[in-house]
PDB file of N, H, CA, C and O in Angstrom:
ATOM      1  N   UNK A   1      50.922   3.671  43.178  1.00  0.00           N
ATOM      2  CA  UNK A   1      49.941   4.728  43.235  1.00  0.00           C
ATOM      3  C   UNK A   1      50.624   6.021  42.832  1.00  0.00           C
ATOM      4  O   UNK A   1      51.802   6.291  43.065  1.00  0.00           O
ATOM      5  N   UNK A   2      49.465   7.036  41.998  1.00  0.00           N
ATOM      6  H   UNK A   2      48.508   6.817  41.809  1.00  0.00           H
ATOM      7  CA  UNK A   2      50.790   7.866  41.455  1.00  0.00           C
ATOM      8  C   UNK A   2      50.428   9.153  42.813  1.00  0.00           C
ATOM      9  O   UNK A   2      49.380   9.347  43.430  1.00  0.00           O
ATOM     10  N   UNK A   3      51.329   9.620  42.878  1.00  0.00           N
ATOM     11  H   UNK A   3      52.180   9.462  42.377  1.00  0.00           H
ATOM     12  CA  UNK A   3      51.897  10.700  43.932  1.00  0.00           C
ATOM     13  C   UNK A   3      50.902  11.387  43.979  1.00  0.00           C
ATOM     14  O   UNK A   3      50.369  11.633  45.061  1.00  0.00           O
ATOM     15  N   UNK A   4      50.401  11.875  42.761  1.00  0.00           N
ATOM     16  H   UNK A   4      50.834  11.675  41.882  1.00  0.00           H
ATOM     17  CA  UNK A   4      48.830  12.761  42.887  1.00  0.00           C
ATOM     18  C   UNK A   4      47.846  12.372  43.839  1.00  0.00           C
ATOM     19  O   UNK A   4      46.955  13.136  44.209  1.00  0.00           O
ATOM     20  N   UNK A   5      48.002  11.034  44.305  1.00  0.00           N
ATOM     21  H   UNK A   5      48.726  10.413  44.004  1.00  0.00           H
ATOM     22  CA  UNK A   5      46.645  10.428  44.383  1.00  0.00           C
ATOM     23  C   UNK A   5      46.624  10.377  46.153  1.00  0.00           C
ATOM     24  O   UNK A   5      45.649  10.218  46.887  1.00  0.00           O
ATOM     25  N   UNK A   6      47.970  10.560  46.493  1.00  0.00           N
ATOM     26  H   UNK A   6      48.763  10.689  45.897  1.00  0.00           H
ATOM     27  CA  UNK A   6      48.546   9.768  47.934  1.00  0.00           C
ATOM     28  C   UNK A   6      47.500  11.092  48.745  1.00  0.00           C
ATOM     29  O   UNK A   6      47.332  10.601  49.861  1.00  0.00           O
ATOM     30  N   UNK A   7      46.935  12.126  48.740  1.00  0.00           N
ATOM     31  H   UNK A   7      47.071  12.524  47.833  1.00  0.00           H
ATOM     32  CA  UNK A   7      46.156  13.067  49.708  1.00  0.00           C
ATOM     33  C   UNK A   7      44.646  12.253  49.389  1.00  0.00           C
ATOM     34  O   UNK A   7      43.889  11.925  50.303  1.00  0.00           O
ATOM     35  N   UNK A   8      44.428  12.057  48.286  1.00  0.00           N
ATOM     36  H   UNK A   8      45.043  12.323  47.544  1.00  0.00           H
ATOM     37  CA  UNK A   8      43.116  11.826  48.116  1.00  0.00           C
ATOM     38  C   UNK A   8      42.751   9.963  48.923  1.00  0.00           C
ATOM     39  O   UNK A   8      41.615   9.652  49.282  1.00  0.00           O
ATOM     40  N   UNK A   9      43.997   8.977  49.050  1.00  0.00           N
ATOM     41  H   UNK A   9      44.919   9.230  48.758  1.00  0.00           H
ATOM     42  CA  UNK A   9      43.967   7.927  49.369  1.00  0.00           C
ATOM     43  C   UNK A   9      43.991   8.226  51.211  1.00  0.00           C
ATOM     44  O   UNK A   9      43.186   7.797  52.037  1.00  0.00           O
ATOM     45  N   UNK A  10      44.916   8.890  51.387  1.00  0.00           N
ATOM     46  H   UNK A  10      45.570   9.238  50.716  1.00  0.00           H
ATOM     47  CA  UNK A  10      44.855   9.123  52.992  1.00  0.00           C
ATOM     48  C   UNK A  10      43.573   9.783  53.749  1.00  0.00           C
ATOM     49  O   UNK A  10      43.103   9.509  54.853  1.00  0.00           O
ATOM     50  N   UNK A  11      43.106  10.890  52.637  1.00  0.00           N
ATOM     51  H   UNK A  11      43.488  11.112  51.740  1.00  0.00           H
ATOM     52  CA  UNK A  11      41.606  11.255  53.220  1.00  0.00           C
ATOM     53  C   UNK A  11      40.629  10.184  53.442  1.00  0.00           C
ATOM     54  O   UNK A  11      40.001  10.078  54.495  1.00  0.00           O
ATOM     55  N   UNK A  12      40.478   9.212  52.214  1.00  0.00           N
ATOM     56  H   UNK A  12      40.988   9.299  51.358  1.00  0.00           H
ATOM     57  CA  UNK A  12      39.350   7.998  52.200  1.00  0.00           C
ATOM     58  C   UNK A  12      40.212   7.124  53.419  1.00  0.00           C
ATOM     59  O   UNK A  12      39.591   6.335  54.132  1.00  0.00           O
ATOM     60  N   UNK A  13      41.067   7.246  53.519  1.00  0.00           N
ATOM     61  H   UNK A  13      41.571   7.886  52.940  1.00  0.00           H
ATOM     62  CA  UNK A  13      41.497   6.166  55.018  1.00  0.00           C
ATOM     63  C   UNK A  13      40.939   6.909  56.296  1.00  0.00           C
ATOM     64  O   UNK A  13      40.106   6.351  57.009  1.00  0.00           O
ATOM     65  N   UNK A  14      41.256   7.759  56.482  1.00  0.00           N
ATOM     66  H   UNK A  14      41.933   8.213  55.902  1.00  0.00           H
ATOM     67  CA  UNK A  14      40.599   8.681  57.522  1.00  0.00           C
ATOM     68  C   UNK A  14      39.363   8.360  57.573  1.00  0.00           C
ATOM     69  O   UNK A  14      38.887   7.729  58.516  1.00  0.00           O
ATOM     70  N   UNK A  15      38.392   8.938  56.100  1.00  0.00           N
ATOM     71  H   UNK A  15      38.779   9.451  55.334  1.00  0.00           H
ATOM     72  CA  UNK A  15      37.022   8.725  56.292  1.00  0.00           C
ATOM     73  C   UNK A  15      36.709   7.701  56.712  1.00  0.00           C
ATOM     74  O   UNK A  15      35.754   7.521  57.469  1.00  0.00           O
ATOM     75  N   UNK A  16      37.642   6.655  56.191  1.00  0.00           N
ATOM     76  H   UNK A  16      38.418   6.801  55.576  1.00  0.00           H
ATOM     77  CA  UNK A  16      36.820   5.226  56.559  1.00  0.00           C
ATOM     78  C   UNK A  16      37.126   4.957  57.774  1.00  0.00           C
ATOM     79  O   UNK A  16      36.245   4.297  58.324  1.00  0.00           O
ATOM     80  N   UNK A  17      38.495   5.324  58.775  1.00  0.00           N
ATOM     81  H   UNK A  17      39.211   5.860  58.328  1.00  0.00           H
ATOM     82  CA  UNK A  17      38.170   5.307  59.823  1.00  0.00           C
ATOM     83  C   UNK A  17      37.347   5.521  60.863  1.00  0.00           C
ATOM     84  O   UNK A  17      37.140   4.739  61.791  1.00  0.00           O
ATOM     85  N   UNK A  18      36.698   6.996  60.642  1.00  0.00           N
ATOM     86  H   UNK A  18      36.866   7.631  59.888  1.00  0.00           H
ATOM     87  CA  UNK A  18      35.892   7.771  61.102  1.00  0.00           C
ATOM     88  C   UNK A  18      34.709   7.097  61.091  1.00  0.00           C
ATOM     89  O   UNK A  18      33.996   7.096  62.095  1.00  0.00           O
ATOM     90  N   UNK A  19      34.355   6.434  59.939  1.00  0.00           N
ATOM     91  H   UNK A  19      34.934   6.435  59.124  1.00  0.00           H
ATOM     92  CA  UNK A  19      33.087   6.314  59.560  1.00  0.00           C
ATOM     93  C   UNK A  19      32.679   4.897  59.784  1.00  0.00           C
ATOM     94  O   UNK A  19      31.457   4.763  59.719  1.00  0.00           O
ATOM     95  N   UNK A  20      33.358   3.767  60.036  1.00  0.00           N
ATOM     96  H   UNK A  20      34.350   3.876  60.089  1.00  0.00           H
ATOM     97  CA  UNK A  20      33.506   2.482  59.812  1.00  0.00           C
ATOM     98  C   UNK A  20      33.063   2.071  61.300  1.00  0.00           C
ATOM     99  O   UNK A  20      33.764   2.709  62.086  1.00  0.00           O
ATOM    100  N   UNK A  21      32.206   1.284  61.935  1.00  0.00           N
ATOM    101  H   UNK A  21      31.637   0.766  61.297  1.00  0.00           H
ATOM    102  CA  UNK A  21      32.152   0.658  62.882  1.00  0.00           C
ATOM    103  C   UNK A  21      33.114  -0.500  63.327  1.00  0.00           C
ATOM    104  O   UNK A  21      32.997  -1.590  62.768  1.00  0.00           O
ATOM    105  N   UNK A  22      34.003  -0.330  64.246  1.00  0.00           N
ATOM    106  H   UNK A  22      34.098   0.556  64.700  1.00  0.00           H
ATOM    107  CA  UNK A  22      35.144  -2.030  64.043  1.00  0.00           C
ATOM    108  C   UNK A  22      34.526  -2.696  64.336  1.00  0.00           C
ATOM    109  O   UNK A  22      33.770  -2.517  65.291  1.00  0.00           O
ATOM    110  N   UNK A  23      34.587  -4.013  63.479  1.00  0.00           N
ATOM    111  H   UNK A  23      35.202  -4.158  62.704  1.00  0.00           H
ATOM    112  CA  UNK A  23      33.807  -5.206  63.854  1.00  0.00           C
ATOM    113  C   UNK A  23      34.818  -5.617  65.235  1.00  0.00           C
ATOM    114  O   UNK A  23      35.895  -5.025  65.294  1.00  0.00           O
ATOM    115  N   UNK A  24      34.582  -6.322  66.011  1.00  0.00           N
ATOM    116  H   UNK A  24      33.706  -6.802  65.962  1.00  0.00           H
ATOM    117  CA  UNK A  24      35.213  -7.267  67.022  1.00  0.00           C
ATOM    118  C   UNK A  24      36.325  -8.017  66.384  1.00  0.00           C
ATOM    119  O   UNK A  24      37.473  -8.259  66.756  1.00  0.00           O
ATOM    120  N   UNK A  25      35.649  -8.314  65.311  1.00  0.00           N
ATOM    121  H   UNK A  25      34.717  -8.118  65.009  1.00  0.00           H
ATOM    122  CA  UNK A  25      36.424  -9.941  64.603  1.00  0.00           C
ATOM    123  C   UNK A  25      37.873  -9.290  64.052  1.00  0.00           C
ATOM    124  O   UNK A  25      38.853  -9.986  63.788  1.00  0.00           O
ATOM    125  N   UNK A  26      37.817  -7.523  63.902  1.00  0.00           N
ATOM    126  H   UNK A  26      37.021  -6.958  64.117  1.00  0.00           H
ATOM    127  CA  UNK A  26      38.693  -7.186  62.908  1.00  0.00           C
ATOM    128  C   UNK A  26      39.973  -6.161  63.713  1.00  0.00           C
ATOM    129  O   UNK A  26      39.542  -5.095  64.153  1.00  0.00           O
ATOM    130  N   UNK A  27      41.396  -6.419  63.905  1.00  0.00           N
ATOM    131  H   UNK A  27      41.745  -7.285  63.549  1.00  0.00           H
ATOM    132  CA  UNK A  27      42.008  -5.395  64.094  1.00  0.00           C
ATOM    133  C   UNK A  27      42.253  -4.024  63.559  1.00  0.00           C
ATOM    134  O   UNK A  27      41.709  -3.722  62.497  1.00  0.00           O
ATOM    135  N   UNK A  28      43.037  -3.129  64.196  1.00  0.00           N
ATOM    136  H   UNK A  28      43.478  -3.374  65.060  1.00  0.00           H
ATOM    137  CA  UNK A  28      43.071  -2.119  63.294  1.00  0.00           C
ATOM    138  C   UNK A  28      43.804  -2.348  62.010  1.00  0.00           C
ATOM    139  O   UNK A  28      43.468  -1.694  61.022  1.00  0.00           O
ATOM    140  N   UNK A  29      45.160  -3.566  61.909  1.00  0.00           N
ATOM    141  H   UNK A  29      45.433  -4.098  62.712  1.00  0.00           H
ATOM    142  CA  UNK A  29      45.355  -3.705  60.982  1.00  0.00           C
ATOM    143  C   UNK A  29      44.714  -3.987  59.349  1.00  0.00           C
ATOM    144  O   UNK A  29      44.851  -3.558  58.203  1.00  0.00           O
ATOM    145  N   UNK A  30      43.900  -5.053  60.150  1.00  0.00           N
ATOM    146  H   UNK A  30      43.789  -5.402  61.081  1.00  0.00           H
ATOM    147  CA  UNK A  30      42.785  -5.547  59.048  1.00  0.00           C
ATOM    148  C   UNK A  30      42.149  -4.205  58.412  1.00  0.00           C
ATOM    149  O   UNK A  30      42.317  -3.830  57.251  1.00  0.00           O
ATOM    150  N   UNK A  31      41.406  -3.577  59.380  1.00  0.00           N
ATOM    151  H   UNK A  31      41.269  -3.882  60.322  1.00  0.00           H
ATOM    152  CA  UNK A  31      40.590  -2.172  59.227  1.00  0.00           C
ATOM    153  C   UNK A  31      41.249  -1.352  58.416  1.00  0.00           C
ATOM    154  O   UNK A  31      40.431  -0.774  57.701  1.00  0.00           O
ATOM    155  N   UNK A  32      42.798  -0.890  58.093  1.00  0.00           N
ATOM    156  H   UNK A  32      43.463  -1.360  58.674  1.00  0.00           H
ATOM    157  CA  UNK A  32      43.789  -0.478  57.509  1.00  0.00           C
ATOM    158  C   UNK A  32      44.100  -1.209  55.732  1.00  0.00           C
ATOM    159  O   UNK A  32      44.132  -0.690  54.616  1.00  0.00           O
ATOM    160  N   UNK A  33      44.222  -2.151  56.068  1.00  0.00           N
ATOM    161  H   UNK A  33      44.196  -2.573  56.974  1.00  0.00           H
ATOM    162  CA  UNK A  33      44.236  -3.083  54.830  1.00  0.00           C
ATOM    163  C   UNK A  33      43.057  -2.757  53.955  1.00  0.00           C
ATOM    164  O   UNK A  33      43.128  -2.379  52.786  1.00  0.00           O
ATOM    165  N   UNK A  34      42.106  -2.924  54.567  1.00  0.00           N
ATOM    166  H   UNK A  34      42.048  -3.231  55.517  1.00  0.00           H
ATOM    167  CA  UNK A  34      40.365  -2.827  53.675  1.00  0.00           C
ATOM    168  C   UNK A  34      40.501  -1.775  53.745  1.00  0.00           C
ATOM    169  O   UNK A  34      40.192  -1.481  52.591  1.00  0.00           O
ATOM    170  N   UNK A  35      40.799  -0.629  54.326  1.00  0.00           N
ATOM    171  H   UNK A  35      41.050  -0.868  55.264  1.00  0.00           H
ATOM    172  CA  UNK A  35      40.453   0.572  53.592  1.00  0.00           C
ATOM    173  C   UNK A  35      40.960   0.976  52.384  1.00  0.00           C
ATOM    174  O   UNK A  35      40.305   1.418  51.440  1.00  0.00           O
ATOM    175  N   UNK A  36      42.764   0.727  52.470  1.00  0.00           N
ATOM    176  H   UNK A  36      43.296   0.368  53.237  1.00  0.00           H
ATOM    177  CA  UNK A  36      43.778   0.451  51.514  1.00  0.00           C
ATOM    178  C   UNK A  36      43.182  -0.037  50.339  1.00  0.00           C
ATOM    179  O   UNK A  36      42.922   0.662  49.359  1.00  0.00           O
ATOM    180  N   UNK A  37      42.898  -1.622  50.477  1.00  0.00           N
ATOM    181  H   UNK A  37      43.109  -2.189  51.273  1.00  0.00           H
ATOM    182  CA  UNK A  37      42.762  -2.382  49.203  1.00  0.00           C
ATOM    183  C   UNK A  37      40.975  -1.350  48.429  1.00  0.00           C
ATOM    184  O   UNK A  37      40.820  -0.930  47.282  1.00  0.00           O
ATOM    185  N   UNK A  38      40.204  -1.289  49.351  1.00  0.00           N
ATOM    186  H   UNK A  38      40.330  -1.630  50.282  1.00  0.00           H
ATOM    187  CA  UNK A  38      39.460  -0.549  48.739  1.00  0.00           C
ATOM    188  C   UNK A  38      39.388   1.061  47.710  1.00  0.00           C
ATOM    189  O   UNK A  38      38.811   1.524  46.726  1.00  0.00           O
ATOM    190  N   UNK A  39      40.354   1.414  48.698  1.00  0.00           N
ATOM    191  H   UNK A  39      40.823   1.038  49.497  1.00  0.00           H
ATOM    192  CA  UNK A  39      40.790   2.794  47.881  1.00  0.00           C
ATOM    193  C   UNK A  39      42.159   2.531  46.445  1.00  0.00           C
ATOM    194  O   UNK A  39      42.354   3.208  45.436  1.00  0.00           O
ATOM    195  N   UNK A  40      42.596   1.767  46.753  1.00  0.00           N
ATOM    196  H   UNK A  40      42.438   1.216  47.573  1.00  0.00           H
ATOM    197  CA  UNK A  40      43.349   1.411  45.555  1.00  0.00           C
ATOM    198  C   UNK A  40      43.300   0.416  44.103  1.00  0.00           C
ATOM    199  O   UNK A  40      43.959   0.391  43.064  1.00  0.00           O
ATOM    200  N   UNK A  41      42.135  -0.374  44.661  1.00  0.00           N
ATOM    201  H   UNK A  41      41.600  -0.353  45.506  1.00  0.00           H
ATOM    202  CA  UNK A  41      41.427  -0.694  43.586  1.00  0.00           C
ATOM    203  C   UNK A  41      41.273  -0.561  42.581  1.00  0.00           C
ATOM    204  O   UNK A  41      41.410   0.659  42.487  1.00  0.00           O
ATOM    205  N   UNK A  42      40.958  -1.098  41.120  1.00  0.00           N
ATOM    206  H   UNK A  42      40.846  -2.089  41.196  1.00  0.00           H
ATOM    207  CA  UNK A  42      41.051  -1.095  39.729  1.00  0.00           C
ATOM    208  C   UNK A  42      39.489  -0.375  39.669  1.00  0.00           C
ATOM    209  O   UNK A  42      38.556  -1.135  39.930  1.00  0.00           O
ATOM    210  N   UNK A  43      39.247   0.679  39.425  1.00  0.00           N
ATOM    211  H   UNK A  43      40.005   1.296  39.212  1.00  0.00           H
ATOM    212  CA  UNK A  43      37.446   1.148  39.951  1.00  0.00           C
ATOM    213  C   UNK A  43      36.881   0.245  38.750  1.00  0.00           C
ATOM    214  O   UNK A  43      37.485   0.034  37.698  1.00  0.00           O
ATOM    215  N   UNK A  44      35.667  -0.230  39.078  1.00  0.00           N
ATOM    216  H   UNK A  44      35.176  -0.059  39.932  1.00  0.00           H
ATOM    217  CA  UNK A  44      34.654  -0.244  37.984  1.00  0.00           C
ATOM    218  C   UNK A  44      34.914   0.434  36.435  1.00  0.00           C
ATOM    219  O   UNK A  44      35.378   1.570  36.541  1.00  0.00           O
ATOM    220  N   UNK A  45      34.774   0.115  35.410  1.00  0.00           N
ATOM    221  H   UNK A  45      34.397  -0.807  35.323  1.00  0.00           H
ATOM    222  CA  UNK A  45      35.266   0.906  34.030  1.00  0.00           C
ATOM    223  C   UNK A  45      36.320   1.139  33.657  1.00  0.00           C
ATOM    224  O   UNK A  45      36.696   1.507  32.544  1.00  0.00           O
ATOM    225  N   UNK A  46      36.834   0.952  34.506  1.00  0.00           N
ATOM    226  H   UNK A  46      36.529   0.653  35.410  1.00  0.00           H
ATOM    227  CA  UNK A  46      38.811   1.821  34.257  1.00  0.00           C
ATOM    228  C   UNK A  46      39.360   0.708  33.527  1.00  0.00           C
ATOM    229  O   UNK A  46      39.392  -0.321  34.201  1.00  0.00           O
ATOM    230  N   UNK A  47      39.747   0.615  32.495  1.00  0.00           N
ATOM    231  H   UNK A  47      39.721   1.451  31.947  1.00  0.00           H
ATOM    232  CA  UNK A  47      40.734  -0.106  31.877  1.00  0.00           C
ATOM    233  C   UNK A  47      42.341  -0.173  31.983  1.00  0.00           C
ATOM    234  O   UNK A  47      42.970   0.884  32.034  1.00  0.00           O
ATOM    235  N   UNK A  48      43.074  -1.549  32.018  1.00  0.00           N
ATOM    236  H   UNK A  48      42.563  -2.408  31.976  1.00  0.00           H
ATOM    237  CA  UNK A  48      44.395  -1.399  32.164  1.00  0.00           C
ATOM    238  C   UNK A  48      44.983  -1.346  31.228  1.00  0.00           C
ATOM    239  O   UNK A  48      44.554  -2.236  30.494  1.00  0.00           O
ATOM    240  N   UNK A  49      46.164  -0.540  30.513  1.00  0.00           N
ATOM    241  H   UNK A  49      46.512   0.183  31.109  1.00  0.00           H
ATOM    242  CA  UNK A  49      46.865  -0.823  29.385  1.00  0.00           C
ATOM    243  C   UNK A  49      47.205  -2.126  29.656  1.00  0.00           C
ATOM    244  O   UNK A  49      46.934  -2.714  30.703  1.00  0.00           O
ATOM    245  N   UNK A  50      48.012  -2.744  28.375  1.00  0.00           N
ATOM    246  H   UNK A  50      48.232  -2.267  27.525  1.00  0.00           H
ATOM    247  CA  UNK A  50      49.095  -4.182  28.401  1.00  0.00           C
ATOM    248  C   UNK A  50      49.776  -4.427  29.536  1.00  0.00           C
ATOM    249  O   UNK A  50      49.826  -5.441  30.232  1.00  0.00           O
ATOM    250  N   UNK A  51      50.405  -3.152  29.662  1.00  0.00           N
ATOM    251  H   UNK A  51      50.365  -2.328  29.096  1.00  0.00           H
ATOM    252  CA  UNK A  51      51.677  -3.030  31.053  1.00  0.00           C
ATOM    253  C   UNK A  51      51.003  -3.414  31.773  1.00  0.00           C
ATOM    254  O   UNK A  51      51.081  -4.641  31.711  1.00  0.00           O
ATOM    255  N   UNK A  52      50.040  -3.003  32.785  1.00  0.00           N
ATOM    256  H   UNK A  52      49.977  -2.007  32.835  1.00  0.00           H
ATOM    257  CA  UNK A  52      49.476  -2.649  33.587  1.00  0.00           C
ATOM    258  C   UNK A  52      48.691  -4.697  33.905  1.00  0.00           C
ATOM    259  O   UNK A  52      48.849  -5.423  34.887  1.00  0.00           O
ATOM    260  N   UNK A  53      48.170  -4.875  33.031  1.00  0.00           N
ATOM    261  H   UNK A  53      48.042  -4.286  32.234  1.00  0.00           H
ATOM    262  CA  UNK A  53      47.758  -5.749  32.903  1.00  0.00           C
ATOM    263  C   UNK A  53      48.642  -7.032  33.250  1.00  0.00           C
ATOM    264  O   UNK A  53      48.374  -7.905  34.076  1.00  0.00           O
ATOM    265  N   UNK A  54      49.833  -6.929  32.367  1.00  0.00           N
ATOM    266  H   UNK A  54      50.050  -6.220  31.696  1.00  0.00           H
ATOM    267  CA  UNK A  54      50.857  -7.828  32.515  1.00  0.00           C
ATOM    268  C   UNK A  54      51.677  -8.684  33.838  1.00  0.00           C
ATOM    269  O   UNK A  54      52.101  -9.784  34.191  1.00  0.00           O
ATOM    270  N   UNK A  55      51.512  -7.119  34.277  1.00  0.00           N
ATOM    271  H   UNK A  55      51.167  -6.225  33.990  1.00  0.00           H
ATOM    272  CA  UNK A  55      52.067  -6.534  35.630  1.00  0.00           C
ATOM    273  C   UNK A  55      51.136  -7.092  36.884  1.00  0.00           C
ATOM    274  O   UNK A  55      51.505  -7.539  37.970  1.00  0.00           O
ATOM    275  N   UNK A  56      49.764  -6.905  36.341  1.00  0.00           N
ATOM    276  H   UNK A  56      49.465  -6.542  35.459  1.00  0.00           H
ATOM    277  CA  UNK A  56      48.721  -7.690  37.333  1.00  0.00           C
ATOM    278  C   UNK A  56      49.032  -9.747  37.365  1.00  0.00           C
ATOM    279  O   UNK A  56      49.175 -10.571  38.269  1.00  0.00           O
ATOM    280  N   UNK A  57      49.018  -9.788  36.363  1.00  0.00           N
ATOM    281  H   UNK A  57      48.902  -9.120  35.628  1.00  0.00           H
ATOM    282  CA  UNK A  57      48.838 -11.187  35.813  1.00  0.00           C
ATOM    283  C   UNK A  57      50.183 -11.674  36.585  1.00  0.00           C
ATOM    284  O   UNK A  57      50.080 -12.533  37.460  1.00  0.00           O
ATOM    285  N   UNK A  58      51.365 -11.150  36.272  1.00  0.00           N
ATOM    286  H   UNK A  58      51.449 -10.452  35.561  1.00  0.00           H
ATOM    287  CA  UNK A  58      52.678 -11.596  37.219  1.00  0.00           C
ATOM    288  C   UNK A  58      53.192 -11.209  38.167  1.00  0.00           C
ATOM    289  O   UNK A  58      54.371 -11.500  38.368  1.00  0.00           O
ATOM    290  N   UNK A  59      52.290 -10.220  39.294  1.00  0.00           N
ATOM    291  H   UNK A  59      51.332  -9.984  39.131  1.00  0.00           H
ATOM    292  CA  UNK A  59      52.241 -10.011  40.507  1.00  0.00           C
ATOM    293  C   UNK A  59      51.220 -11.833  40.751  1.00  0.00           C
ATOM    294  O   UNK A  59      51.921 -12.842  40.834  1.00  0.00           O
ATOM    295  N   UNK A  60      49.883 -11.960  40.821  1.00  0.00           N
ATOM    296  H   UNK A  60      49.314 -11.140  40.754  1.00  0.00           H
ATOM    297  CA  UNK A  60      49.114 -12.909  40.675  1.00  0.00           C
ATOM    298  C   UNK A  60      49.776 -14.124  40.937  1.00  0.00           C
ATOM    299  O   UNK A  60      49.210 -14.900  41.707  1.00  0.00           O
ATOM    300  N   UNK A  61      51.277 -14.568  40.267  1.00  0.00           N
ATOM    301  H   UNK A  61      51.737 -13.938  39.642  1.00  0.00           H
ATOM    302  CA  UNK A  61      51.665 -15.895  39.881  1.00  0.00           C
ATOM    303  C   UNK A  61      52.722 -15.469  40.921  1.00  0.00           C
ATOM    304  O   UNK A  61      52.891 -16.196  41.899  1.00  0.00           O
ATOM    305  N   UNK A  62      53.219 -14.693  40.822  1.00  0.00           N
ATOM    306  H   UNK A  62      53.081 -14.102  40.027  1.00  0.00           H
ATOM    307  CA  UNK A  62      54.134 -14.269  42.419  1.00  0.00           C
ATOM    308  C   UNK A  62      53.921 -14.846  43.639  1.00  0.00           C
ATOM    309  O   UNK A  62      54.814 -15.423  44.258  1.00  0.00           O
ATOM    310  N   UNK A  63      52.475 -14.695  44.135  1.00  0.00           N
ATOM    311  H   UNK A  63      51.749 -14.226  43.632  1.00  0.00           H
ATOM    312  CA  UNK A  63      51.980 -14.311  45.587  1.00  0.00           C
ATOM    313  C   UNK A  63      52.181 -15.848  46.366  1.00  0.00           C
ATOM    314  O   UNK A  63      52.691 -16.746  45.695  1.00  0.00           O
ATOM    315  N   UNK A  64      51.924 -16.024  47.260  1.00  0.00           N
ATOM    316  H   UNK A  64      51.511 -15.295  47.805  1.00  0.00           H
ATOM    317  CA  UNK A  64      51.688 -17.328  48.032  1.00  0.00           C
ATOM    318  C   UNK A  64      50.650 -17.762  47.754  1.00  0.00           C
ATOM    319  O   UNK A  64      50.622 -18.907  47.303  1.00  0.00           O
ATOM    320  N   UNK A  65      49.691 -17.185  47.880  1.00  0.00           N
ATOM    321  H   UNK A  65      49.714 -16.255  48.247  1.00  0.00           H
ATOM    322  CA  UNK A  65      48.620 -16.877  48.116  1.00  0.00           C
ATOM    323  C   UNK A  65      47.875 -16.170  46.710  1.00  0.00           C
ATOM    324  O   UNK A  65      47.872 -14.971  46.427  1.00  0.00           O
ATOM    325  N   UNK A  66      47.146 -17.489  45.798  1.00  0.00           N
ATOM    326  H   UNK A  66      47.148 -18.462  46.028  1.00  0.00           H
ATOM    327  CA  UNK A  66      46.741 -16.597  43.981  1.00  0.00           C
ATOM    328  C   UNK A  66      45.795 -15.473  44.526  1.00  0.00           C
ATOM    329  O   UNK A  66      45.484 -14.678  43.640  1.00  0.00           O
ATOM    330  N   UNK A  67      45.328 -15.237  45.598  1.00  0.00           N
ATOM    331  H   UNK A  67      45.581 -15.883  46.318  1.00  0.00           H
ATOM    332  CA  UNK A  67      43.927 -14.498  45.357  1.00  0.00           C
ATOM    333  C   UNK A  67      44.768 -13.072  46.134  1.00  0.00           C
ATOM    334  O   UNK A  67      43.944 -12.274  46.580  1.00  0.00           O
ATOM    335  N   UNK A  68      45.942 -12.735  46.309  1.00  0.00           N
ATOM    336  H   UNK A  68      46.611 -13.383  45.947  1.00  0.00           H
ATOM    337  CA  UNK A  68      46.512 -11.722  46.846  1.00  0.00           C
ATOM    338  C   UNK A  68      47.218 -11.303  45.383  1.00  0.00           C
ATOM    339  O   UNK A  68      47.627 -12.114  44.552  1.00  0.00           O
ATOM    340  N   UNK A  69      47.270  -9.626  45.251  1.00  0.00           N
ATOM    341  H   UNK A  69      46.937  -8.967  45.927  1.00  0.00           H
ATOM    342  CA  UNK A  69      47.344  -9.110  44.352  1.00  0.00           C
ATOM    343  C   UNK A  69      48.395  -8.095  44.700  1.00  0.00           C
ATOM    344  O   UNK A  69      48.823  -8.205  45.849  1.00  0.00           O
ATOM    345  N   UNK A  70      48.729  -7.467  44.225  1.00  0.00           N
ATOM    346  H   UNK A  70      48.381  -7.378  43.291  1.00  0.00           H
ATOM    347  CA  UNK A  70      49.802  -6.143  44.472  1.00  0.00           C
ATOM    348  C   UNK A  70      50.172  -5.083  43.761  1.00  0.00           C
ATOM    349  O   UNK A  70      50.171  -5.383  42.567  1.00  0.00           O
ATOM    350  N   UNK A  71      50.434  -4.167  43.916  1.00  0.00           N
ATOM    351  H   UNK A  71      50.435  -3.924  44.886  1.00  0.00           H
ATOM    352  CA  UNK A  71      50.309  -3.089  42.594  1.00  0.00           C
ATOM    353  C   UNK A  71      52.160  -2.939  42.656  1.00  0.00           C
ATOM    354  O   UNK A  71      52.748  -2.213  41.855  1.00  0.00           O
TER     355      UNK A  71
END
């Protein structure tokens, strides 16, 4: 994440704290994670260069787990 972004990612964690009802089912960790993976996300439209792409594709083949991703 680039450095610019780290105030604007911690505010949407906040918000979503604030704003988020905890399910029962979910710790705060979990609650932390989803806010995370949501705010860091590839948005809708945004295209990846090659790198970027590459980089997705062999994080992907990395994981334990194919459907876990990592930036």
């Amino acid at each position: 994440m680039p450095e610019s972004e780290v105030s604007i990612i911690l505010e949407q964690l906040i918000s979503d704290v604030e704003n988020d009802v905890p399910d029962t089912n979910f710790s705060a960790a979990d609650l932390l994670a989803k806010s995370m993976a949501k705010s860091l996300a590839i948005k809708n439209g945004q295209s990846l260069n090659s790198t970027e792409q590459e980089h997705m594709v062999n994080s992907l083949f990395a994981c334990k787990e194919p459907s876990c991703i990592t930036n």
